[in-house]
mmCIF file of the N, C-alpha and C atoms, coordinates in Angstrom:
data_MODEL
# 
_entry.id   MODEL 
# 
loop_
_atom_site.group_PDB 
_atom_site.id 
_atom_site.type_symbol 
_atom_site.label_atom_id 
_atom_site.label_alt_id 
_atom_site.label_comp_id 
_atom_site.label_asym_id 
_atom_site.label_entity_id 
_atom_site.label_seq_id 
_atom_site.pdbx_PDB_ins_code 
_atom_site.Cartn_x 
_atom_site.Cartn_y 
_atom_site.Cartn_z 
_atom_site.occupancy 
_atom_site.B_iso_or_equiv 
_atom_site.pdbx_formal_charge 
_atom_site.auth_seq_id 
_atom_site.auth_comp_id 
_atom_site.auth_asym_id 
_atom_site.auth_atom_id 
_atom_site.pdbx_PDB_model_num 
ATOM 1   N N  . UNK A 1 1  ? -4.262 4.920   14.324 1.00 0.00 ? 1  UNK A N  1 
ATOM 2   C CA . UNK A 1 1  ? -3.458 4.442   13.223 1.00 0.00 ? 1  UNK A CA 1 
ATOM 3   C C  . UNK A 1 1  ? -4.202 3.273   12.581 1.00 0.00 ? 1  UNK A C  1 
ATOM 4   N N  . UNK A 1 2  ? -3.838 3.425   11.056 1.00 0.00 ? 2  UNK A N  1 
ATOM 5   C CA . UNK A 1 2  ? -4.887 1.920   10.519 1.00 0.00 ? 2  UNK A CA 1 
ATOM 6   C C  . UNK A 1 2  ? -3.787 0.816   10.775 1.00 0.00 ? 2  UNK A C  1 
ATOM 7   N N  . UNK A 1 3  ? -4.650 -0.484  10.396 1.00 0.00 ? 3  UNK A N  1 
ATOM 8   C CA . UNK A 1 3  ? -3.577 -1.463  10.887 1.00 0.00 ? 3  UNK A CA 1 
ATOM 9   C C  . UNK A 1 3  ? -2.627 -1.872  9.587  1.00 0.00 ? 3  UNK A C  1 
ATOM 10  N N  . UNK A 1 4  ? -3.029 -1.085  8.141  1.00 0.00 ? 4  UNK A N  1 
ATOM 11  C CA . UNK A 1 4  ? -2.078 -1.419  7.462  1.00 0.00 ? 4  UNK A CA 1 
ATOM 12  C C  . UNK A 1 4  ? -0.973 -0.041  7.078  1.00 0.00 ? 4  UNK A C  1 
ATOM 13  N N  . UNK A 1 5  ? -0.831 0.828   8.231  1.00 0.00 ? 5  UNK A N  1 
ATOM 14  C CA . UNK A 1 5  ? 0.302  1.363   8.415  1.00 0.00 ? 5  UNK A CA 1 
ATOM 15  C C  . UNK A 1 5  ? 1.852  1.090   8.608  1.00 0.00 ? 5  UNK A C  1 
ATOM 16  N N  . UNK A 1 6  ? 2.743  1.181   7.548  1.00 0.00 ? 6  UNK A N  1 
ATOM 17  C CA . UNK A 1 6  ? 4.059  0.625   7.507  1.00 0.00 ? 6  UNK A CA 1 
ATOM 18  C C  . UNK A 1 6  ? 4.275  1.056   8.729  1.00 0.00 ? 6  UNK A C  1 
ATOM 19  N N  . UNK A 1 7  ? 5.445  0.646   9.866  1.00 0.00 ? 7  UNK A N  1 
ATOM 20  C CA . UNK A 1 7  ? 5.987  0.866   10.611 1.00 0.00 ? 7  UNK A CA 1 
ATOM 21  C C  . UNK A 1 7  ? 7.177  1.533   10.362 1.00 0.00 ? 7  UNK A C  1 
ATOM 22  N N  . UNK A 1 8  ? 8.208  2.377   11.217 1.00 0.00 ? 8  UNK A N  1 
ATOM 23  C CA . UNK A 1 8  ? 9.240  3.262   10.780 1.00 0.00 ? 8  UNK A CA 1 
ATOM 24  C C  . UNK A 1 8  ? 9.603  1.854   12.006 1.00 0.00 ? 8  UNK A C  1 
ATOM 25  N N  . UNK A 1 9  ? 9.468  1.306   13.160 1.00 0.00 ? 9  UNK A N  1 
ATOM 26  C CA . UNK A 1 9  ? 10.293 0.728   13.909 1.00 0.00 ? 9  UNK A CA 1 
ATOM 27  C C  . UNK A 1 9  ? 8.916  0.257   15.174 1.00 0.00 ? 9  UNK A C  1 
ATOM 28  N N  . UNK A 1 10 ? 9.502  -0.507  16.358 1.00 0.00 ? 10 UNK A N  1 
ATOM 29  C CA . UNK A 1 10 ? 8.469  -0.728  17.177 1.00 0.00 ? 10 UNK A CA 1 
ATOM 30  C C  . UNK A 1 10 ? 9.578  -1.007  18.320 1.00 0.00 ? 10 UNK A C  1 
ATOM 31  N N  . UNK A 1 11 ? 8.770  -0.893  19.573 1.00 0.00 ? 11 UNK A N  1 
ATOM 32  C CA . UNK A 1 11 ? 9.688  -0.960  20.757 1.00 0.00 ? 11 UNK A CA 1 
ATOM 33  C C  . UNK A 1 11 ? 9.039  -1.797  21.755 1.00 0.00 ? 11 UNK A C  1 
ATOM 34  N N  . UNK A 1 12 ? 9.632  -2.424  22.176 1.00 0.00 ? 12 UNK A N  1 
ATOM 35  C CA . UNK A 1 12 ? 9.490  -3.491  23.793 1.00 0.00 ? 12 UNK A CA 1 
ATOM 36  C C  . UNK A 1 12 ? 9.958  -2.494  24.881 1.00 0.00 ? 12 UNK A C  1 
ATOM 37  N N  . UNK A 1 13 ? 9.680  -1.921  25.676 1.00 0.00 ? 13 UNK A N  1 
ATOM 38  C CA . UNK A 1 13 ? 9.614  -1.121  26.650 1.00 0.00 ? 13 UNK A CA 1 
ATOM 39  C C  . UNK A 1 13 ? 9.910  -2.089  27.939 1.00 0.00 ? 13 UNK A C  1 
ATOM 40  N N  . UNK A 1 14 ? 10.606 -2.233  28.920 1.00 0.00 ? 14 UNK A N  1 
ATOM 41  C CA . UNK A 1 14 ? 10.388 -3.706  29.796 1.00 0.00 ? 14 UNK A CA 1 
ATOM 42  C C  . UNK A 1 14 ? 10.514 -2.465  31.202 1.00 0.00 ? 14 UNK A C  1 
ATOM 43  N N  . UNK A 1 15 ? 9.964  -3.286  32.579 1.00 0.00 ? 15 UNK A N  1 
ATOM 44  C CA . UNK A 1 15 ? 9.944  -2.718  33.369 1.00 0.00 ? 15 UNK A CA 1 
ATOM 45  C C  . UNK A 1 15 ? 11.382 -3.252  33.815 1.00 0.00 ? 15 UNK A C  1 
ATOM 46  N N  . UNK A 1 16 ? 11.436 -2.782  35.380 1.00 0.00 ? 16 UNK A N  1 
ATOM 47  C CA . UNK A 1 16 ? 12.752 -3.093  35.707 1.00 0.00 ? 16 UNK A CA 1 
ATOM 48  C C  . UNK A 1 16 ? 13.112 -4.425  35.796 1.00 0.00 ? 16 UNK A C  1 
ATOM 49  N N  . UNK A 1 17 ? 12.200 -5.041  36.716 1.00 0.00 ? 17 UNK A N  1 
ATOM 50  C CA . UNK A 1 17 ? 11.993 -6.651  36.617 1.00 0.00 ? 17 UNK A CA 1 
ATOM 51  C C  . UNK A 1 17 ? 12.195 -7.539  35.415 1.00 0.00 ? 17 UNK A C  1 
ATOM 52  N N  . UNK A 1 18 ? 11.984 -6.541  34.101 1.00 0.00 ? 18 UNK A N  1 
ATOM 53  C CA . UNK A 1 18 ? 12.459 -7.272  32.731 1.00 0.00 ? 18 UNK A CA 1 
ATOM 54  C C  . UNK A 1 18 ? 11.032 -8.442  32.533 1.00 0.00 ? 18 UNK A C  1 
ATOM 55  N N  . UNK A 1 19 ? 9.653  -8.450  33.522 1.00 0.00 ? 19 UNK A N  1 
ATOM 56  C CA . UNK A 1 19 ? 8.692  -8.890  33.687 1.00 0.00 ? 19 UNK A CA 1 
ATOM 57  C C  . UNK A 1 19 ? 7.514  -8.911  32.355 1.00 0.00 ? 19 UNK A C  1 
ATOM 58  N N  . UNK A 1 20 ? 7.498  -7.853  32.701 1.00 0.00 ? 20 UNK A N  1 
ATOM 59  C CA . UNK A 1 20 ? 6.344  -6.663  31.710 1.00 0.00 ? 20 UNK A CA 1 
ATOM 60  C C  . UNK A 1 20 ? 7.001  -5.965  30.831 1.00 0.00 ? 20 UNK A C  1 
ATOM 61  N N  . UNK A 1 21 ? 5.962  -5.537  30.104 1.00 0.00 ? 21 UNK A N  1 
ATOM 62  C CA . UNK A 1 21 ? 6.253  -4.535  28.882 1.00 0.00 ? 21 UNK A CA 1 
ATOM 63  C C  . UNK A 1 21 ? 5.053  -4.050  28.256 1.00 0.00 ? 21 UNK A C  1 
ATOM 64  N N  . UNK A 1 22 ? 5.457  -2.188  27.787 1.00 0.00 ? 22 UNK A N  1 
ATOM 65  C CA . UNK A 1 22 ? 4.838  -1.686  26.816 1.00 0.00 ? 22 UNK A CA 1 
ATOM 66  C C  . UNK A 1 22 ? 5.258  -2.061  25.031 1.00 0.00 ? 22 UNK A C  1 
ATOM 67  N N  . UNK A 1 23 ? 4.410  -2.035  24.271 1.00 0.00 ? 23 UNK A N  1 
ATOM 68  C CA . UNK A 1 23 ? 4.784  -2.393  23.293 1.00 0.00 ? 23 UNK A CA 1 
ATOM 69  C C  . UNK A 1 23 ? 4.042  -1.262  22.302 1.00 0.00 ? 23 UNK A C  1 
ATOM 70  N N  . UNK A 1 24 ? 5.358  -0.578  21.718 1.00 0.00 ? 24 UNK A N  1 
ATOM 71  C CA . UNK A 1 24 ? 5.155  0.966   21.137 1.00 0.00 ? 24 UNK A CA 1 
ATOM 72  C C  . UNK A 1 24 ? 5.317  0.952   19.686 1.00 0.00 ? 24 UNK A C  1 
ATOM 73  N N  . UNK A 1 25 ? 4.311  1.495   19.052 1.00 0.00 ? 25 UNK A N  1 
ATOM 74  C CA . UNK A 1 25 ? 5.140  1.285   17.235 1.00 0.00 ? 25 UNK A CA 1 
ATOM 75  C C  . UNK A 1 25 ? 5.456  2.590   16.930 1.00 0.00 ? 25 UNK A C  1 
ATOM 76  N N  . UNK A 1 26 ? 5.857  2.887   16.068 1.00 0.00 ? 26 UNK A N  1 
ATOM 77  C CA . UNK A 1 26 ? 6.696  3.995   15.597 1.00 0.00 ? 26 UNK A CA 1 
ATOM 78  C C  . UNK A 1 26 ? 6.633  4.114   14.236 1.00 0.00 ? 26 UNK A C  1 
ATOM 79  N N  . UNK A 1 27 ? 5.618  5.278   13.558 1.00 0.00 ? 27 UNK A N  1 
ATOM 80  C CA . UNK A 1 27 ? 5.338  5.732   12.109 1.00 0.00 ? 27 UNK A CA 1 
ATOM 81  C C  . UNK A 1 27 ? 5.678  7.099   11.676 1.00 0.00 ? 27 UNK A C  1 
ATOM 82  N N  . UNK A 1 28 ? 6.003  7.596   11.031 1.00 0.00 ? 28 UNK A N  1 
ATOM 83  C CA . UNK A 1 28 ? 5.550  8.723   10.293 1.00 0.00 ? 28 UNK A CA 1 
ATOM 84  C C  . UNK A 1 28 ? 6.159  9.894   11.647 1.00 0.00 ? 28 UNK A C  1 
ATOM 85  N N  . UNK A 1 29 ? 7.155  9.719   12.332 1.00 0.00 ? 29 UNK A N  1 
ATOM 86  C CA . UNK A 1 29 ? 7.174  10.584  13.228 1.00 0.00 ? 29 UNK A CA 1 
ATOM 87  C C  . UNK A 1 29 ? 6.094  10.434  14.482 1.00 0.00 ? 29 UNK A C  1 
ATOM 88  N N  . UNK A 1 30 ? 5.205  9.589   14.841 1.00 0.00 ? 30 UNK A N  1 
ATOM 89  C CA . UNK A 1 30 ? 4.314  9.548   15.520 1.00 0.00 ? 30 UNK A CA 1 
ATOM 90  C C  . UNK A 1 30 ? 4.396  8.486   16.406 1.00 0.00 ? 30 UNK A C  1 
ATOM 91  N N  . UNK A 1 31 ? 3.565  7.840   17.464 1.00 0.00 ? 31 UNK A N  1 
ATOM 92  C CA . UNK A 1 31 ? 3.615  6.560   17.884 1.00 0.00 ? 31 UNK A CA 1 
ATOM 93  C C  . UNK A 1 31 ? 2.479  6.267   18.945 1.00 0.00 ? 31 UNK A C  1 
ATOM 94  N N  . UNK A 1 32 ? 2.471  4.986   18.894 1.00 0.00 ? 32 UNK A N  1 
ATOM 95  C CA . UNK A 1 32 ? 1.078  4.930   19.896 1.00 0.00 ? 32 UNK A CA 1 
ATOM 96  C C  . UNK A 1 32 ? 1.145  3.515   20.761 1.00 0.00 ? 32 UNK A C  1 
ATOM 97  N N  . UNK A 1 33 ? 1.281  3.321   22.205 1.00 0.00 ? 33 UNK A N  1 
ATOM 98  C CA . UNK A 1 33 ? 0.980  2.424   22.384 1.00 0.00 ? 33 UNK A CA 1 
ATOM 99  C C  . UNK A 1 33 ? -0.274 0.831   22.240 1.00 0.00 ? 33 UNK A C  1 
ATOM 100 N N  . UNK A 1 34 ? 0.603  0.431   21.750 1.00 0.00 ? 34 UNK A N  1 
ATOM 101 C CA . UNK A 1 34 ? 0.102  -1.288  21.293 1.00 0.00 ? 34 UNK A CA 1 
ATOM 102 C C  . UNK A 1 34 ? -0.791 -1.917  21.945 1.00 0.00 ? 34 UNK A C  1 
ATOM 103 N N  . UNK A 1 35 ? 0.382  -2.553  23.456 1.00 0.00 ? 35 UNK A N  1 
ATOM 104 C CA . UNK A 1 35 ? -0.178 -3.401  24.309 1.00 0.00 ? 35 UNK A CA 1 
ATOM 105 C C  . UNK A 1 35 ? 1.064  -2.997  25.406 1.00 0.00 ? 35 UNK A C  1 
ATOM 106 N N  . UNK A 1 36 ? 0.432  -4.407  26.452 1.00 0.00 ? 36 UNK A N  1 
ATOM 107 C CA . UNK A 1 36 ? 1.115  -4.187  27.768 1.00 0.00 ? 36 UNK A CA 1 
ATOM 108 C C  . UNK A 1 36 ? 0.589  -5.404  28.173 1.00 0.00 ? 36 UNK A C  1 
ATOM 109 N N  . UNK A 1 37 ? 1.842  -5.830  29.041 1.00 0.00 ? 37 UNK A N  1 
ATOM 110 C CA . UNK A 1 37 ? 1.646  -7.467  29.490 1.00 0.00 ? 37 UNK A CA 1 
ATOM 111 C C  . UNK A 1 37 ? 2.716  -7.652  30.307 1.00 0.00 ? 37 UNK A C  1 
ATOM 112 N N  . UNK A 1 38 ? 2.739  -9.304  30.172 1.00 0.00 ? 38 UNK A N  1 
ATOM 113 C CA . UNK A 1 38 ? 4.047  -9.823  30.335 1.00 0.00 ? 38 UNK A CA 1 
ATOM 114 C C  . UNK A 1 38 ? 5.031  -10.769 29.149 1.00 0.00 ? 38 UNK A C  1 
ATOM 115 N N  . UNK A 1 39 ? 5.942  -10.286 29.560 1.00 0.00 ? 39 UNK A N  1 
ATOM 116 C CA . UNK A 1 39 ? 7.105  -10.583 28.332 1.00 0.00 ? 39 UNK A CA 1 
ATOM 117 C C  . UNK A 1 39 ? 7.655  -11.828 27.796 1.00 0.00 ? 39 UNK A C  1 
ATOM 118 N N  . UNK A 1 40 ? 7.169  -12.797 28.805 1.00 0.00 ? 40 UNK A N  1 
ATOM 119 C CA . UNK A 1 40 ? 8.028  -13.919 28.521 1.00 0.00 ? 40 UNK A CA 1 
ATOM 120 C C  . UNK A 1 40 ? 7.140  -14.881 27.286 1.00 0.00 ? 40 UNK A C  1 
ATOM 121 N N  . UNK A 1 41 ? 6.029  -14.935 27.203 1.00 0.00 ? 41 UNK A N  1 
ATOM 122 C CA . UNK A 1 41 ? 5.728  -15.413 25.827 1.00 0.00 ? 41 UNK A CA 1 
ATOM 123 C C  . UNK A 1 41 ? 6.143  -14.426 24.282 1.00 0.00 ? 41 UNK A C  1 
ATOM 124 N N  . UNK A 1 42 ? 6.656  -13.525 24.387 1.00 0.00 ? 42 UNK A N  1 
ATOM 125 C CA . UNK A 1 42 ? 7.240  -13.313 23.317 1.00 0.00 ? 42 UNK A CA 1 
ATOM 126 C C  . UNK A 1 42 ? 8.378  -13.651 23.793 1.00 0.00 ? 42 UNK A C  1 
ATOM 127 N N  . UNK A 1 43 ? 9.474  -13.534 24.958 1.00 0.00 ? 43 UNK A N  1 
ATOM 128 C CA . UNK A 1 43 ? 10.757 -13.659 24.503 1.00 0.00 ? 43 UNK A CA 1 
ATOM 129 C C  . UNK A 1 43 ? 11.052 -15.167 23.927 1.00 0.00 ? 43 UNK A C  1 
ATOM 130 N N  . UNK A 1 44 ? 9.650  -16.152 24.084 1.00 0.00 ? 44 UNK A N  1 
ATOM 131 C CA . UNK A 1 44 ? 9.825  -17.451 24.252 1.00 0.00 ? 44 UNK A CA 1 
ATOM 132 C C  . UNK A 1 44 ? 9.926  -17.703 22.673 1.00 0.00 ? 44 UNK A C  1 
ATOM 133 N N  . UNK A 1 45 ? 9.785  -16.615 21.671 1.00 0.00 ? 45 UNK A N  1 
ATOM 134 C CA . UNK A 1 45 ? 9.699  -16.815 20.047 1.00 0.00 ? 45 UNK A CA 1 
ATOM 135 C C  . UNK A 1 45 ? 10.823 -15.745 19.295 1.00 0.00 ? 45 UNK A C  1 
ATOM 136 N N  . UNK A 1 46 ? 11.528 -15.411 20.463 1.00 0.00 ? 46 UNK A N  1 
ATOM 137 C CA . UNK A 1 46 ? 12.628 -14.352 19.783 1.00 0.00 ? 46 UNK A CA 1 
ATOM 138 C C  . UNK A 1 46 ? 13.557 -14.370 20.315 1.00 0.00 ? 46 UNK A C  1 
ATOM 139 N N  . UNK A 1 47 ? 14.701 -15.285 19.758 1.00 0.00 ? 47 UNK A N  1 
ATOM 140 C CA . UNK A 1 47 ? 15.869 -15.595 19.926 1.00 0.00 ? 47 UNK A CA 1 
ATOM 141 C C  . UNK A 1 47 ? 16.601 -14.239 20.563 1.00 0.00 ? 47 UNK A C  1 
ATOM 142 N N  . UNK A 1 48 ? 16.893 -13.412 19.512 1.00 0.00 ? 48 UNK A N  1 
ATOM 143 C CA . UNK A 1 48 ? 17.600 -12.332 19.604 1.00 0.00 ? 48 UNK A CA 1 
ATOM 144 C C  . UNK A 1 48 ? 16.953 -11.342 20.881 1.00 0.00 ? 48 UNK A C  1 
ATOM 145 N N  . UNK A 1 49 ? 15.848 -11.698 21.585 1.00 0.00 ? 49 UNK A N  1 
ATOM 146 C CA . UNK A 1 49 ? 15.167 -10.797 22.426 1.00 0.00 ? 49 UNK A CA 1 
ATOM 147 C C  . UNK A 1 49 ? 15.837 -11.285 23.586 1.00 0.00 ? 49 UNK A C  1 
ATOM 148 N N  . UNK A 1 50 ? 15.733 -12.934 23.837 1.00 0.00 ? 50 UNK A N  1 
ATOM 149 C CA . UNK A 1 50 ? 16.376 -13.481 24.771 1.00 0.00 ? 50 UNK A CA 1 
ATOM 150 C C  . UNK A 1 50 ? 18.012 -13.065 25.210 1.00 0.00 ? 50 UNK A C  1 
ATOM 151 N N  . UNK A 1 51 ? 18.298 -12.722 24.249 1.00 0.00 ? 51 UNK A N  1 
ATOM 152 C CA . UNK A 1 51 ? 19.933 -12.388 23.979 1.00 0.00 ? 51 UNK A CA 1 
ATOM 153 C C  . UNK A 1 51 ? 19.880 -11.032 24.843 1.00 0.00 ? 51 UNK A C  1 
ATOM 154 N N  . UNK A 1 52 ? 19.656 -10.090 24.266 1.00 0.00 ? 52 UNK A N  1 
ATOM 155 C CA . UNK A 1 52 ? 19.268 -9.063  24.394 1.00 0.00 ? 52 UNK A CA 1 
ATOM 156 C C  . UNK A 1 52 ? 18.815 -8.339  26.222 1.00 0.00 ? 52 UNK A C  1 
ATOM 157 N N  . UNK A 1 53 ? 18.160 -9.417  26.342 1.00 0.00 ? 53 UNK A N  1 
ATOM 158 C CA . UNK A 1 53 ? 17.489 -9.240  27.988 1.00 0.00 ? 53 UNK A CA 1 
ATOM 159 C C  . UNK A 1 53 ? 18.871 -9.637  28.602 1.00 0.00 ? 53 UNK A C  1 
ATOM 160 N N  . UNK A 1 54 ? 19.452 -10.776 28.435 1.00 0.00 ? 54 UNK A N  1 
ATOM 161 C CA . UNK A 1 54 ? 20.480 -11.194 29.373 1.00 0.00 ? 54 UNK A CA 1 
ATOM 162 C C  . UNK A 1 54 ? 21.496 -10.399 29.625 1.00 0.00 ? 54 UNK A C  1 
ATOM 163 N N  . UNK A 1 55 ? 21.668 -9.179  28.460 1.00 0.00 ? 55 UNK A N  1 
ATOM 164 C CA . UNK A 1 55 ? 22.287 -8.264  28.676 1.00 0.00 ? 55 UNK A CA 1 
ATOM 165 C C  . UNK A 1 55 ? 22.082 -7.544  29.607 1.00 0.00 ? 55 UNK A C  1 
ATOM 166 N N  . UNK A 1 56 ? 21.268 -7.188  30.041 1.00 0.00 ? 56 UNK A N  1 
ATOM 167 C CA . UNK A 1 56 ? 20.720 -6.236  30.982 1.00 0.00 ? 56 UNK A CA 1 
ATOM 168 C C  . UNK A 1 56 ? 19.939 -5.106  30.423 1.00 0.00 ? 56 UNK A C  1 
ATOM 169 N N  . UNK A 1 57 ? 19.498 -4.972  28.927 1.00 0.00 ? 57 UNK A N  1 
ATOM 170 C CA . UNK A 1 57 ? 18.568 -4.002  28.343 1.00 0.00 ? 57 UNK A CA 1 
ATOM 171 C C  . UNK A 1 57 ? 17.582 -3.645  28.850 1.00 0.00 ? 57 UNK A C  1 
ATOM 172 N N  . UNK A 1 58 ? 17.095 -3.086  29.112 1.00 0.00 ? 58 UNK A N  1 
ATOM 173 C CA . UNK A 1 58 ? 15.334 -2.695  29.555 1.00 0.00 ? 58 UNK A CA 1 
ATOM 174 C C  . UNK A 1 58 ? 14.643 -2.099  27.970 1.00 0.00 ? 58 UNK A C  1 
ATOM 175 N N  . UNK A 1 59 ? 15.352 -2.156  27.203 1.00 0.00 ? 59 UNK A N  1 
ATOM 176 C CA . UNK A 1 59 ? 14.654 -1.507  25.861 1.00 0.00 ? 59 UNK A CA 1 
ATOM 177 C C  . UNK A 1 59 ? 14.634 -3.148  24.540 1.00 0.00 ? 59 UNK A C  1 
ATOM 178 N N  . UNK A 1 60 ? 13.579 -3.151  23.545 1.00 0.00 ? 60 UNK A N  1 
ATOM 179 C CA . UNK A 1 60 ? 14.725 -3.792  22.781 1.00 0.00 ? 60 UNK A CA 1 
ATOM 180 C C  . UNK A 1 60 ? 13.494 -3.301  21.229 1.00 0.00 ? 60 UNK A C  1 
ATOM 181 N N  . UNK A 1 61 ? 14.333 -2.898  20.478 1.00 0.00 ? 61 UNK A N  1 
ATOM 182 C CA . UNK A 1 61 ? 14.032 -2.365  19.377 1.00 0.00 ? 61 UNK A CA 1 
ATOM 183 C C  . UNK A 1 61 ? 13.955 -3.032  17.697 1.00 0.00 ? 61 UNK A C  1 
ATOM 184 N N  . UNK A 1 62 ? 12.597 -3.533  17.660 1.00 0.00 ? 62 UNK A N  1 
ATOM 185 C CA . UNK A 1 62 ? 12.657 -4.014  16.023 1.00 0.00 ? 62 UNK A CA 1 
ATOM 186 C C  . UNK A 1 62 ? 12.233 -2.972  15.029 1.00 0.00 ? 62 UNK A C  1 
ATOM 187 N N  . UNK A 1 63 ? 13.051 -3.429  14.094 1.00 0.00 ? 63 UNK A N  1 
ATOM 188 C CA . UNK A 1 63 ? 13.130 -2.898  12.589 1.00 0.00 ? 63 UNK A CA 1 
ATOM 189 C C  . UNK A 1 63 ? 13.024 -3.081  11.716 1.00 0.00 ? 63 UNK A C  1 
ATOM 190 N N  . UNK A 1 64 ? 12.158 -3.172  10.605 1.00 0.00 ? 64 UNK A N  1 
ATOM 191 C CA . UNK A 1 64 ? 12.346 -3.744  9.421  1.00 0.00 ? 64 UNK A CA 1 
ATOM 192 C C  . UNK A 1 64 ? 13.608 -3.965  8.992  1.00 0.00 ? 64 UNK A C  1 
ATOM 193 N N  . UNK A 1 65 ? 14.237 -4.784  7.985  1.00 0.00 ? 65 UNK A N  1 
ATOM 194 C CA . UNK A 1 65 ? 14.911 -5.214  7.313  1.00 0.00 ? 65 UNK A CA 1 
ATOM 195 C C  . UNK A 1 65 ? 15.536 -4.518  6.256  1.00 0.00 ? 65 UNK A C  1 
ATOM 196 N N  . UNK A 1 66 ? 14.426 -3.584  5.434  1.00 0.00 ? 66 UNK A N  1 
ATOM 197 C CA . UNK A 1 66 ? 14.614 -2.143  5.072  1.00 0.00 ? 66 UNK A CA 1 
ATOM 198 C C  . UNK A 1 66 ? 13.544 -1.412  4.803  1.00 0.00 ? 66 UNK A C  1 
ATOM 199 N N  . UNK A 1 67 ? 13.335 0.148   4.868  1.00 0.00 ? 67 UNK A N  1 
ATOM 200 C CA . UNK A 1 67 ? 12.689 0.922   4.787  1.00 0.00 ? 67 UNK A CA 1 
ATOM 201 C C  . UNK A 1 67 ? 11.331 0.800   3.941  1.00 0.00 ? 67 UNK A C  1 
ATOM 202 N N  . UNK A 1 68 ? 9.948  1.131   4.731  1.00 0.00 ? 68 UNK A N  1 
ATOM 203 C CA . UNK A 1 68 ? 9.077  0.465   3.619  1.00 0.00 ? 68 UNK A CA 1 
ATOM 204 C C  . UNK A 1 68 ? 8.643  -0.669  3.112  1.00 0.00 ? 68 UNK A C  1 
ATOM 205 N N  . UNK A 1 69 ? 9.199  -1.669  4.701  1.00 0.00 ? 69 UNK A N  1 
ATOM 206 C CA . UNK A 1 69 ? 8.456  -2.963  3.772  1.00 0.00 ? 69 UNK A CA 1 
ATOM 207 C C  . UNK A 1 69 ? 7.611  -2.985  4.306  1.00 0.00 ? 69 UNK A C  1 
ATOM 208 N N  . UNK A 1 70 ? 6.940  -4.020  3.254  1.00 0.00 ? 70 UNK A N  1 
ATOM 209 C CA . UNK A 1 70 ? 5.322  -3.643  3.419  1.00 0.00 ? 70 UNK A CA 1 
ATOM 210 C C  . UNK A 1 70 ? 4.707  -4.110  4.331  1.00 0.00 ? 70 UNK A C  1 
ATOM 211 N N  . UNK A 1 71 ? 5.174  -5.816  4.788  1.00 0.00 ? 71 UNK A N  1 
ATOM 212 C CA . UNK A 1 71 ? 4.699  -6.208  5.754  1.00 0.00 ? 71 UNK A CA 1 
ATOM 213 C C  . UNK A 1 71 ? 4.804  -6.023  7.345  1.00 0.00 ? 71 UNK A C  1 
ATOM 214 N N  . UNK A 1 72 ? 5.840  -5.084  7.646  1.00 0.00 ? 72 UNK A N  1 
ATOM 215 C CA . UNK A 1 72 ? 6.314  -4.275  9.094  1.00 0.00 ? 72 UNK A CA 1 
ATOM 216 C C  . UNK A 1 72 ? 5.286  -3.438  9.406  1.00 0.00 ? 72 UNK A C  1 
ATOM 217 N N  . UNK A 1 73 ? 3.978  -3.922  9.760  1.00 0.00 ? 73 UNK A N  1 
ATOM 218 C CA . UNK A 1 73 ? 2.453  -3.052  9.607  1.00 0.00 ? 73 UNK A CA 1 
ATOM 219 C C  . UNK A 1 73 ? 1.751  -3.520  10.855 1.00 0.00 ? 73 UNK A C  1 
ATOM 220 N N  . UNK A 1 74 ? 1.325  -2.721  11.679 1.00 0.00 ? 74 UNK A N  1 
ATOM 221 C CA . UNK A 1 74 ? 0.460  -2.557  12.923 1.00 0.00 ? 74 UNK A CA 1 
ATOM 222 C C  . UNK A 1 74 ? -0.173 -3.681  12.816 1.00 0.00 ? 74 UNK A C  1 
ATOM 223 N N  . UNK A 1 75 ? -0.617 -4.628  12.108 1.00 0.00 ? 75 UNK A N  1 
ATOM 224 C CA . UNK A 1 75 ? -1.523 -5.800  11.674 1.00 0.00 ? 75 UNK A CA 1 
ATOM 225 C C  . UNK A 1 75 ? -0.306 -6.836  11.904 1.00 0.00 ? 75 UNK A C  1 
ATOM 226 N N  . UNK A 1 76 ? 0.705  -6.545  11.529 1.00 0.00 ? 76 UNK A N  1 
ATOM 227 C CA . UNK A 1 76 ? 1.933  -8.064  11.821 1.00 0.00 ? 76 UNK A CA 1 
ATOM 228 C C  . UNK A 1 76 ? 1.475  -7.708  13.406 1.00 0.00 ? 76 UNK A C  1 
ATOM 229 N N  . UNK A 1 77 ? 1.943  -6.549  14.108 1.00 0.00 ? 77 UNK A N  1 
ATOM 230 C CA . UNK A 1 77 ? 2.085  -6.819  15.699 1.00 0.00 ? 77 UNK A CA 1 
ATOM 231 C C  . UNK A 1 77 ? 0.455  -7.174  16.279 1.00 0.00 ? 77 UNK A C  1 
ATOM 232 N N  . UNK A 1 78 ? -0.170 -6.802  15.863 1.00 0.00 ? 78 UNK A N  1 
ATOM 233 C CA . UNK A 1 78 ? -1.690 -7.084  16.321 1.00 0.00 ? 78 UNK A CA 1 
ATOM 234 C C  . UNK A 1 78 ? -1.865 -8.573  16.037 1.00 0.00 ? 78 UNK A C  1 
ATOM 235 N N  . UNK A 1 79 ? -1.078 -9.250  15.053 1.00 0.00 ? 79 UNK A N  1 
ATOM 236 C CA . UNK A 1 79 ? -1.462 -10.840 15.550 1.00 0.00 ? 79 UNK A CA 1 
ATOM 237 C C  . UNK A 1 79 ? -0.653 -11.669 16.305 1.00 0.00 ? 79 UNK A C  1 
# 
């Protein structure tokens, strides 16, 4: 995928531990894993992620704002 491919959506994948994570984007019907790590320096910049975990999620799913924007692009998650 190029990196200025709009995104349809992207996913945090977490293991059970809620530790780690795959990080999946989602285009055109297609998808490809990102990265893989550990989670807590992003949850440390996303309010709503933090929320989200305390629930007990193992998934947590971003979305653009609406369809087609431009900047929801493999290049936002790559930095």
């Amino acid at each position: 995928m190029d990196s200025s491919t709009i995104l349809d959506h992207a996913l945090f994948q977490l293991t059970p531990t809620r530790t780690r994570f795959d990080l999946v984007l989602f285009y055109e019907g297609k998808n490809e894993k990102l990265d893989s790590g550990l989670f807590e320096p992003f949850i440390s910049h996303l309010k709503f992620a933090r929320d989200e975990i305390s629930q007990g999620g193992y998934s947590i799913t971003l979305q653009p704002p609406a369809p087609g924007t431009l900047w929801f692009t493999k290049a936002t998650f790559e930095r």
